[in-house]
C-alpha positions in Angstrom: 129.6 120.5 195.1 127.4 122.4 197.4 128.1 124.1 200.9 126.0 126.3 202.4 126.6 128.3 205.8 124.9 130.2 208.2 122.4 131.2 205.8 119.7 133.2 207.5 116.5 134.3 205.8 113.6 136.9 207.8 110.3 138.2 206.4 110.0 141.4 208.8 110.0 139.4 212.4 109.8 136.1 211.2 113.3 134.1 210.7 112.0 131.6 208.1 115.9 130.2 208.8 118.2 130.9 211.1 121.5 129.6 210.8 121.3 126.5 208.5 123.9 124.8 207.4 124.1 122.2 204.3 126.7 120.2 202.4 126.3 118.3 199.2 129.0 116.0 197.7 129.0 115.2 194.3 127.2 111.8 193.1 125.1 111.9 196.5 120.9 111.7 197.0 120.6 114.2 199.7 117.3 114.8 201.7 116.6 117.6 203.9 113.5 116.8 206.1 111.9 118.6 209.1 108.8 119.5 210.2 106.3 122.0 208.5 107.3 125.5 208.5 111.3 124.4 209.3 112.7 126.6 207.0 113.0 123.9 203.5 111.6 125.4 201.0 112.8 129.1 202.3 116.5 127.0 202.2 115.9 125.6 199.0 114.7 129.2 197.4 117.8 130.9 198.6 119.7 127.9 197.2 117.8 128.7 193.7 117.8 132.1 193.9 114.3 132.9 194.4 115.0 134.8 197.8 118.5 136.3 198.8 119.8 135.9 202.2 120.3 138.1 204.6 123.6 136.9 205.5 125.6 133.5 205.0 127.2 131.9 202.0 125.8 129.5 199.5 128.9 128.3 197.6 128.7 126.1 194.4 131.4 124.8 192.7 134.0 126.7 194.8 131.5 129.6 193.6 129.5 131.7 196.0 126.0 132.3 194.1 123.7 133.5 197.0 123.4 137.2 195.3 123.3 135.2 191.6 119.8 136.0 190.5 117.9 132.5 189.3 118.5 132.3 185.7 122.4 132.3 186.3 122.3 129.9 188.7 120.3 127.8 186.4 123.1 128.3 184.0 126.0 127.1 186.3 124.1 124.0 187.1 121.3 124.1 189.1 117.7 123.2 188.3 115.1 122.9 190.3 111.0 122.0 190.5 108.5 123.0 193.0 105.7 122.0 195.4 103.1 122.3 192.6 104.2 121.7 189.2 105.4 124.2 187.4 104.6 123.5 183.5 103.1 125.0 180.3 99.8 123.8 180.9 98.8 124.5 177.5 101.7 123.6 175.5 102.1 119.9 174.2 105.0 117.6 177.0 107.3 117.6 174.1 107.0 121.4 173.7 107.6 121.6 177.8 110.5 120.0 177.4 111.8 121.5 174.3 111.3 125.1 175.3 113.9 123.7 178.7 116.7 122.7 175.8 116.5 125.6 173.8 116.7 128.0 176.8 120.2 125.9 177.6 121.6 126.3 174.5 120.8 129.7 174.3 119.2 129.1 170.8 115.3 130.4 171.3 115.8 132.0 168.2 117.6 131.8 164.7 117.3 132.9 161.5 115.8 130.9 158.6 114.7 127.8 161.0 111.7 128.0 163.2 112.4 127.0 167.3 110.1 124.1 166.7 112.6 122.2 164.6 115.5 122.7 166.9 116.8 120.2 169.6 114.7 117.7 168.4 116.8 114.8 169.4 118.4 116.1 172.8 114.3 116.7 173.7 113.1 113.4 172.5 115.8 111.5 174.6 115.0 113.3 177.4 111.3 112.2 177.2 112.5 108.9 177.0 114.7 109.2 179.9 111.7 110.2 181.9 109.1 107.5 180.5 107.3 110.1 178.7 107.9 109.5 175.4 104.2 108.1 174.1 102.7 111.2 175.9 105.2 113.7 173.8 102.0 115.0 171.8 99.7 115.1 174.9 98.6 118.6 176.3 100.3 118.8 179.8 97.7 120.3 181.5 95.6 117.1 181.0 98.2 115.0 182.4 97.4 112.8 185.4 99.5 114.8 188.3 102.4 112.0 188.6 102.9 112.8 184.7 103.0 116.5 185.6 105.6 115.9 188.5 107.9 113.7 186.0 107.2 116.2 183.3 108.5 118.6 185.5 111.7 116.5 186.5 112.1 116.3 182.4 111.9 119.9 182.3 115.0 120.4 184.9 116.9 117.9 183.0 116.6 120.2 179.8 119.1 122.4 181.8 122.2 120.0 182.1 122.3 120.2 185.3 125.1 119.2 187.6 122.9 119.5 190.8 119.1 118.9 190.6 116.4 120.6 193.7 113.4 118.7 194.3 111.3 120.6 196.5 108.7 117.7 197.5 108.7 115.7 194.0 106.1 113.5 195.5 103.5 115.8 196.6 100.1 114.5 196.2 100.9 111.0 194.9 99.7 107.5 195.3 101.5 105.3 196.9 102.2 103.7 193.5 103.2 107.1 192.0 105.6 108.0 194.9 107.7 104.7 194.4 108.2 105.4 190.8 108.8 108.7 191.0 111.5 107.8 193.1 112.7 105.2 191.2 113.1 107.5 188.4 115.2 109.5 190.5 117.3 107.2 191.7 117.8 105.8 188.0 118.7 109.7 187.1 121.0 110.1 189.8 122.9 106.7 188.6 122.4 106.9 184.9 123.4 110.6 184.5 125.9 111.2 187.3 123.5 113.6 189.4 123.9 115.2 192.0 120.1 115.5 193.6 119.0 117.4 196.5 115.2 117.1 197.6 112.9 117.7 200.5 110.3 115.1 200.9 107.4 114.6 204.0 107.7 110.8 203.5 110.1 109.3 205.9 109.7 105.7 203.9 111.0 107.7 201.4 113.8 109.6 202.5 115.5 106.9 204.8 115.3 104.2 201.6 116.7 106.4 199.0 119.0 109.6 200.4 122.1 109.1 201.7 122.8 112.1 203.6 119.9 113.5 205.4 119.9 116.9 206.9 117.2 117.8 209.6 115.5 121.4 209.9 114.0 122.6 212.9 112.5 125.9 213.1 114.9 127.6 210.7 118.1 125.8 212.0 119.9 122.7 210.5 119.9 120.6 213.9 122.1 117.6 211.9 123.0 116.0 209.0 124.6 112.5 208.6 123.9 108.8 207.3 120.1 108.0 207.3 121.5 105.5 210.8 123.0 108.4 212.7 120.1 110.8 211.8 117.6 108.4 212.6 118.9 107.3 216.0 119.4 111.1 217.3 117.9 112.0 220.5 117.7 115.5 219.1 115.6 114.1 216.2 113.6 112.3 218.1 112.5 115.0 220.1 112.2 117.7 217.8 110.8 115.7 214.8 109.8 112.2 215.1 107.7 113.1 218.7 110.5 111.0 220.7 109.5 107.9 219.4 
């Protein structure tokens, strides 16, 4: 669904990454994990189309989208949340959610009916989807911050997307929060048929749940394989895990 190659990404002198390279099958839970300042959220943004790369290809699809700007991207398949969540803060969670449909159907405004009454249903499933449903008339700035993180997963999902980017979906979290934020995902990922790709610090985490595992190190993709043969690398091991 997804290969990117020799993508490389500078700011002036600084190459943020350097050569990475990433593949993404259909169905899969892929992590991509690496110390801080490897170069994953920089991937992850050129991915989105937040930054363009310097050079490399990011195909999708059989499509290259690395000059795509964000919204067009979004509307061949990919969505995507961030390290902090990124929500109307002062906009009800159904309205959060609502706004996300709307945009996909391309129906923010018609004649006769106000927005508010459209996509009712498609929103309202989504918020069940999520577990947010009781909370649909809540502020979302008021929400605890796991609430906000799912609210933002809810938000992505407003987009049909084929491929969902998690850029560290449990950020901040209890222990509690992170294992049902990743349940959720998991449950998505079966449930709907997608494709998720996400970067997480929490190596509990990422070798339970993703099946690929790709490992940055300072702007380079050093290997990606099965959670076995990444966690037994030497190269691993010394760049990342301290040589444990």
């Amino acid at each position: 669904m997804l290969r990117v190659e020799g993508i490389h990404k500078s700011f002036e002198d600084f190459k943020a990454v350097s050569g990475s390279d990433l593949t993404v099958e259909a169905g899969q839970l892929v992590a991509v994990i690496g110390p801080n300042g490897a170069g994953k959220t920089t991937l992850f943004n050129l991915i989105t189309g937040q930054l363009k790369a310097d050079r490399g290809e990011i195909i999708f699809n059989d499509e290259d989208i690395s000059k795509l700007p964000p919204y067009e991207i979004c509307r061949k398949g990919i969505a995507r949340s961030f390290q902090i969540a990124n929500i109307f803060p002062r906009l009800t969670v159904f309205r959060n959610v609502q706004v996300s449909v709307l945009s996909q159907q391309r129906k923010s405004v018609k004649f006769f009916r106000p927005a508010r009454m459209l996509a009712v249903k498609e929103t309202r499933e989504i918020l069940e989807n999520v577990g947010l449903a009781e909370k649909a008339d809540a502020i979302a700035g008021s929400l605890a911050h796991g609430d906000q993180r799912t609210l933002e997963i809810a938000i992505a999902l407003g987009n049909k997307p084929e491929l969902l980017v998690l850029d560290e979906p449990t950020a901040g979290m209890s222990p509690e929060e992170t294992g049902a934020t990743m349940e959720l995902i998991r449950r998505l990922a079966d449930s709907q048929g997608l494709t998720i790709l996400f970067c997480e610090h929490d190596m509990e985490v990422v070798f339970n749940v993703a099946q690929s595992i790709m490992v940055m190190h300072q702007g380079i993709s050093i290997i990606q394989g099965g959670p076995d043969e990444v966690r037994n690398s030497a190269r691993v091991q010394e760049c990342y895990l301290g040589g444990a």
